[in-house]
C-alpha positions as CSV (number, residue, x, y, z in Angstrom):
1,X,-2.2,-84.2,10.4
2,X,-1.1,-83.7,6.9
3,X,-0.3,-86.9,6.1
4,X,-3.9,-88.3,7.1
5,X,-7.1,-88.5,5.2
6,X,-10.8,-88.9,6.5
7,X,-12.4,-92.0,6.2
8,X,-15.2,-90.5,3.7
9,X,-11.9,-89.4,1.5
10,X,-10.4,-92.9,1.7
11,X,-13.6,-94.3,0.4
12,X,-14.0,-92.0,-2.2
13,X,-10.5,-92.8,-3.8
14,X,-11.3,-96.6,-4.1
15,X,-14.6,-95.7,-5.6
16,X,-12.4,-93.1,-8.0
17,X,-10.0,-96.1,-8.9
18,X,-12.6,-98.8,-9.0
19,X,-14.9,-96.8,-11.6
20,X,-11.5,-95.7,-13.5
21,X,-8.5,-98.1,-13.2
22,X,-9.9,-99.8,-16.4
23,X,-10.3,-96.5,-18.2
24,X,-6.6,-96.0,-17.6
25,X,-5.0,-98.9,-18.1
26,X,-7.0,-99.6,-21.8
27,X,-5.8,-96.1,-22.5
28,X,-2.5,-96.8,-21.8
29,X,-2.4,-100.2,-23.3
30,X,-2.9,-99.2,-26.7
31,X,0.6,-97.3,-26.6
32,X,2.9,-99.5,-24.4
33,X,3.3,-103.6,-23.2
34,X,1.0,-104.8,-20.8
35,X,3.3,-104.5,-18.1
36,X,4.2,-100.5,-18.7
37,X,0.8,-99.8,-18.8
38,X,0.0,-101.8,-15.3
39,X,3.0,-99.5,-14.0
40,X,2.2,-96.3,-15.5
41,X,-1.8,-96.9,-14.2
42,X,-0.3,-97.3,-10.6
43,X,1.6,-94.4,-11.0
44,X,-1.5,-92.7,-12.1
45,X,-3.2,-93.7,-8.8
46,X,-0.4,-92.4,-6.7
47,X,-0.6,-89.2,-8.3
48,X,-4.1,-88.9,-8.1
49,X,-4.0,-89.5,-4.5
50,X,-1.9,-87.1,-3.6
51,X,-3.4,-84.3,-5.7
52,X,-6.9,-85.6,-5.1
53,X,-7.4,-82.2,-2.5
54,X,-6.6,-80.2,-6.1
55,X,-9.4,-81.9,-8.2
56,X,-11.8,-79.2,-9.2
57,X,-15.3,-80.6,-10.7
58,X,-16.4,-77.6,-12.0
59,X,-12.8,-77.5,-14.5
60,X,-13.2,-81.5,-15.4
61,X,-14.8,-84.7,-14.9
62,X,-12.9,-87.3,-12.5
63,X,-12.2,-89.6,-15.4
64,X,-10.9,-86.9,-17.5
65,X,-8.5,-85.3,-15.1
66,X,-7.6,-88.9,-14.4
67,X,-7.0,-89.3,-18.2
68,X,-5.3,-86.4,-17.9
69,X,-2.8,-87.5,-15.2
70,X,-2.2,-90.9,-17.5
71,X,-1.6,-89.0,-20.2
72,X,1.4,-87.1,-18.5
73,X,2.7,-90.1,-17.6
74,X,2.9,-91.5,-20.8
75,X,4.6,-88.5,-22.6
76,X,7.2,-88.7,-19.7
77,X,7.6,-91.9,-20.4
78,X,8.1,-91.4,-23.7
79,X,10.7,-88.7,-22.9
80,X,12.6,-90.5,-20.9
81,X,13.0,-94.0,-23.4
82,X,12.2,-92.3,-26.5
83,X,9.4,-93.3,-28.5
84,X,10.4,-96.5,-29.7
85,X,7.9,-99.2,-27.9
86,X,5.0,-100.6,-30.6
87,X,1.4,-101.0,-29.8
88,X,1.0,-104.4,-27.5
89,X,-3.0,-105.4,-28.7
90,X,-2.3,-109.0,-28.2
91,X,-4.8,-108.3,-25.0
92,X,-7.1,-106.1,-27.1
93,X,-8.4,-107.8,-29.6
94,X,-12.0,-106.6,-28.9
95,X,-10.3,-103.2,-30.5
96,X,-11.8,-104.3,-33.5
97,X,-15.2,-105.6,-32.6
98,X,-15.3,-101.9,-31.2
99,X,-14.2,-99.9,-34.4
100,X,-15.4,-101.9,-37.4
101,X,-18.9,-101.7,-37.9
102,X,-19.9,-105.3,-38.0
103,X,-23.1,-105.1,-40.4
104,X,-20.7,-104.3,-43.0
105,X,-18.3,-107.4,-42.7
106,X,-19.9,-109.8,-40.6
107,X,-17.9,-112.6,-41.5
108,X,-14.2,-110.8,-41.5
109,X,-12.0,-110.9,-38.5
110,X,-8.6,-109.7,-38.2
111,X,-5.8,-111.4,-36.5
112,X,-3.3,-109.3,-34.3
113,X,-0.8,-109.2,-36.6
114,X,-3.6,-107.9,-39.0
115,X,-4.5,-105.7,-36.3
116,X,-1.2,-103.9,-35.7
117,X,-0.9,-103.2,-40.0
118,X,-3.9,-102.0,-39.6
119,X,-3.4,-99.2,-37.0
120,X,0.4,-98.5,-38.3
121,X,-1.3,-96.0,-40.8
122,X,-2.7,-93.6,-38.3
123,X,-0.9,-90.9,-36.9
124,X,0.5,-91.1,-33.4
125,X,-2.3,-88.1,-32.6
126,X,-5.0,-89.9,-34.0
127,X,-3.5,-93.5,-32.3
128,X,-4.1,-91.5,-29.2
129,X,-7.6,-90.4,-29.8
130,X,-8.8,-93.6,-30.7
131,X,-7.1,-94.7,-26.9
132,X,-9.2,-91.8,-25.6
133,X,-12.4,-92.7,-27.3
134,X,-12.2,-96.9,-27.2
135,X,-9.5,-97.3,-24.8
136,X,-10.7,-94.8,-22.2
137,X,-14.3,-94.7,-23.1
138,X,-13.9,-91.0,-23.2
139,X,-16.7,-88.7,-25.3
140,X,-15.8,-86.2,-27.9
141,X,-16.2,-83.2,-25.8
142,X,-14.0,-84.7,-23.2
143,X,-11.7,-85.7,-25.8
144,X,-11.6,-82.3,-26.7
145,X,-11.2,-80.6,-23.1
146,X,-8.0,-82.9,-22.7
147,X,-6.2,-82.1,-26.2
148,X,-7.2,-78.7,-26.4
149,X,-9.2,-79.2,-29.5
150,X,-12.9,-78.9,-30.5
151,X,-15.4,-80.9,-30.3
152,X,-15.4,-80.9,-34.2
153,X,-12.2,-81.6,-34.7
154,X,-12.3,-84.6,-32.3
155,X,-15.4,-85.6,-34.4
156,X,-13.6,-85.2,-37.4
157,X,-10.4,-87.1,-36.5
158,X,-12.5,-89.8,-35.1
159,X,-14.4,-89.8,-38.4
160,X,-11.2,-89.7,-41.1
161,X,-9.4,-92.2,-38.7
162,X,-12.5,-94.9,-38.6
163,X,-13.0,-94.2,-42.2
164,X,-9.4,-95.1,-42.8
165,X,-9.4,-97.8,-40.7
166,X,-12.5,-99.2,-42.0
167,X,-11.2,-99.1,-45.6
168,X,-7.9,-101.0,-44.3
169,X,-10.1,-103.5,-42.9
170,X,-12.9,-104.0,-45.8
171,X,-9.8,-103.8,-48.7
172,X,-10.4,-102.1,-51.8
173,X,-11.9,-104.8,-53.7
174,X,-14.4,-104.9,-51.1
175,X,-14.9,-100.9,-50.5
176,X,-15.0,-100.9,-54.3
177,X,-17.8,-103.2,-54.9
178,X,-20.2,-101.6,-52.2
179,X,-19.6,-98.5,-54.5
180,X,-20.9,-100.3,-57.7
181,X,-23.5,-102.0,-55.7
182,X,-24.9,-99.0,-53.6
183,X,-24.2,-96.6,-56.9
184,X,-22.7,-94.4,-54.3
185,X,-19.0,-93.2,-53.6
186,X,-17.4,-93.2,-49.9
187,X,-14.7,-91.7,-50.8
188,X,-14.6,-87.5,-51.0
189,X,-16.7,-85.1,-53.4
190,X,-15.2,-82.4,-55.3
């Protein structure tokens, strides 16, 4: 009877993937093609069902240990072609409806090619935190459990990364004339 699972079990693990297969596959979109990421999200799902009897609640959440598993994946991945595959975003585009704060720049959208330049500056361990927060809909603290970091220091990331990103975005003619207009500075204090 090892092989077999209950019903109850078999109904839990579709509501596990229905509630998280998006999660995954967003996460994983933001590092590889469309079609590596539909892969690596099944493979996710197989491994979750057959460690599913290992899942403790009490160490993570379902969607983080999920994460988790994806994010495994991925670095194998990785390993095994090398990290040479670019960001695909042609099928996320609402990446930057998500990240730019729109009150600011109403009127300025990016294109994907705009999009792409615009990440290229971050490194590939913020990249990933961004997938974890956007992608994955992850919070900090979860963030945090997975990459052995702090809450803070996910915060922070988070924070310098938008910033960044935001700047990229606005240019510095723009970012430049809030500055006279507001008679502040957003750029560090000394």
């Amino acid at each position: 009877m090892l092989g077999r699972r209950s019903a109850s079990t078999d109904d839990e693990l579709r509501r596990v993937f229905t509630e998280n297969a998006g999660a995954v596959y967003a996460f994983l979109a933001y590092s590889v093609d469309p079609s590596t990421a539909e892969d690596l999200t099944s493979a996710t799902f197989e491994r979750v069902v057959r460690s599913w009897r290992r899942f403790d609640p009490t160490r993570a959440s379902e969607r983080t240990w999920i994460l988790t598993i994806a994010r495994n994946l991925l670095t194998d991945h990785y390993r095994r072609r090398g990290r040479t595959e670019s960001t695909s975003l042609d099928e996320h585009p609402q990446l930057l409806d998500r990240l730019v704060d729109r009150s600011e720049a109403p009127d300025r959208r990016l294109s994907i090619e705009e999009l792409k330049r615009w990440l290229a500056p971050l490194s590939p361990r913020e990249q990933e935190i961004i997938a974890l927060r956007y992608g994955a809909d992850l919070e900090g603290v979860e963030i945090a459990r997975m990459l052995d970091l702090t809450p803070a220091n996910v915060h922070q990331i988070l924070s310098r990364s938008l910033r960044r990103l935001r700047e990229t975005a606005t240019g510095p003619d723009a970012d430049g004339q809030r500055q006279r207009s507001t008679g502040r500075s957003t750029g560090p204090s000394r």
